[in-house]
C-alpha positions in Angstrom: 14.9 7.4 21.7 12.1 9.5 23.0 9.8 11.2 21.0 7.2 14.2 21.5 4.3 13.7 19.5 1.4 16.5 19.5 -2.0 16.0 20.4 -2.7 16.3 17.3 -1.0 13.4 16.5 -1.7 11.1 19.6 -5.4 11.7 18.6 -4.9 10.4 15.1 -3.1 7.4 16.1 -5.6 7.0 19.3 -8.5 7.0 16.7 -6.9 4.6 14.0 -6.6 2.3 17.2 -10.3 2.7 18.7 -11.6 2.4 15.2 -9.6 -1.6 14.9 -7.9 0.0 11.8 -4.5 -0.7 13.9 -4.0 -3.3 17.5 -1.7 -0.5 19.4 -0.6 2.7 19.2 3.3 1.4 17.9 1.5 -0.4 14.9 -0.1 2.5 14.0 2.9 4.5 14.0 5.2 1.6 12.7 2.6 1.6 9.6 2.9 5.2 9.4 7.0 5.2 9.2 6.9 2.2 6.6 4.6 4.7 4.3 7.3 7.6 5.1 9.5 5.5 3.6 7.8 4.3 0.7 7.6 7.4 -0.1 10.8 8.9 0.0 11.8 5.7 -1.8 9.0 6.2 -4.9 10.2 9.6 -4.6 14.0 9.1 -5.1 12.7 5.9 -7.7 11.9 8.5 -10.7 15.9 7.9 -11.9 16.2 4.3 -10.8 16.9 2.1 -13.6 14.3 -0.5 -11.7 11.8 2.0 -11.6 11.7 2.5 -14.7 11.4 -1.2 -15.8 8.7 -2.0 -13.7 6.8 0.9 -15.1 7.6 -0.4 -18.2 6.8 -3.6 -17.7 3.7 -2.4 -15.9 2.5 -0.4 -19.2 2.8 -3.6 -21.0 0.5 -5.4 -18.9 -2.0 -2.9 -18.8 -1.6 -3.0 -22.8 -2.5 -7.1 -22.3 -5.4 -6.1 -19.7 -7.0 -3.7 -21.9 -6.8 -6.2 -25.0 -8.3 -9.0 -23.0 -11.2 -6.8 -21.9 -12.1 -6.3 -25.5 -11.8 -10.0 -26.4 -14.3 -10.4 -23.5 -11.5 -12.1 -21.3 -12.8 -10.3 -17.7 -12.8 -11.3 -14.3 -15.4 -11.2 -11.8 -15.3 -8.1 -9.9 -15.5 -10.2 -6.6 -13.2 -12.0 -7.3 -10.6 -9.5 -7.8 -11.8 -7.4 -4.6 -11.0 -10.8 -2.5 -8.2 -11.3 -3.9 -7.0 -7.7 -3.2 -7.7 -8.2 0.2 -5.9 -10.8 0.7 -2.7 -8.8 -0.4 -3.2 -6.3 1.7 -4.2 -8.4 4.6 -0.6 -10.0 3.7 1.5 -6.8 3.6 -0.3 -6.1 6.7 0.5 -9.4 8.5 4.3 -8.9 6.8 4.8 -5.3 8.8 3.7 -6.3 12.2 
C-alpha cells in the first residue's frame, strides 16, 4: 500500500528523525500508528471489564503509595526517574 502523506506531515516525521527522537522515517511513523491504536483501544476500554479492574486495582495502589508516603516510606526521586527510563527505553526497544 502507498500512501500520500502532506508536507505537513513529512516535516514532522523528518524533524523527529533529525532531532534522534526516531532512527528512520518508518519508526517514526510505526510509533505514531502503535499510539493510534492505543488510543482507540483506551478509548473503546471505558466498558471493558479489564479496564475497569486495572483502574481498580490501580486506585488501590495509589491508596498504598499515598499511605507509605505518610509513614515516611519514599523513594529517591532518581531512582524512580532511572527506572522510568528504562521502561520506556524497553517499550521502545519492544516496537522496533
Amino acid at each position: 500500500m502507498q500512501i500520500t502523506l502532506s508536507q505537513e506531515q513529512t516535516h514532522v516525521l523528518e524533524a523527529l528523525v533529525k532531532y534522534g527522537q526516531y532512527s528512520s522515517l518508518e519508526d517514526a511513523l510505526n510509533t505514531a500508528l502503535l499510539l493510534l491504536i492505543d488510543d482507540v483501544a483506551l478509548s473503546n476500554a471505558n466498558d471493558s471489564p479489564d479496564y475497569l479492574a486495572w483502574v481498580n486495582a490501580t486506585r488501590q495502589k495509589i491508596h498504598l503509595a499515598q499511605e507509605q508516603a505518610k509513614r515516611g516510606e519514599v523513594l529517591n526521586a532518581e531512582d524512580v526517574l532511572a527506572q522510568l527510563r528504562n521502561k520506556v527505553q524497553q517499550a521502545r526497544e519492544r516496537t522496533v
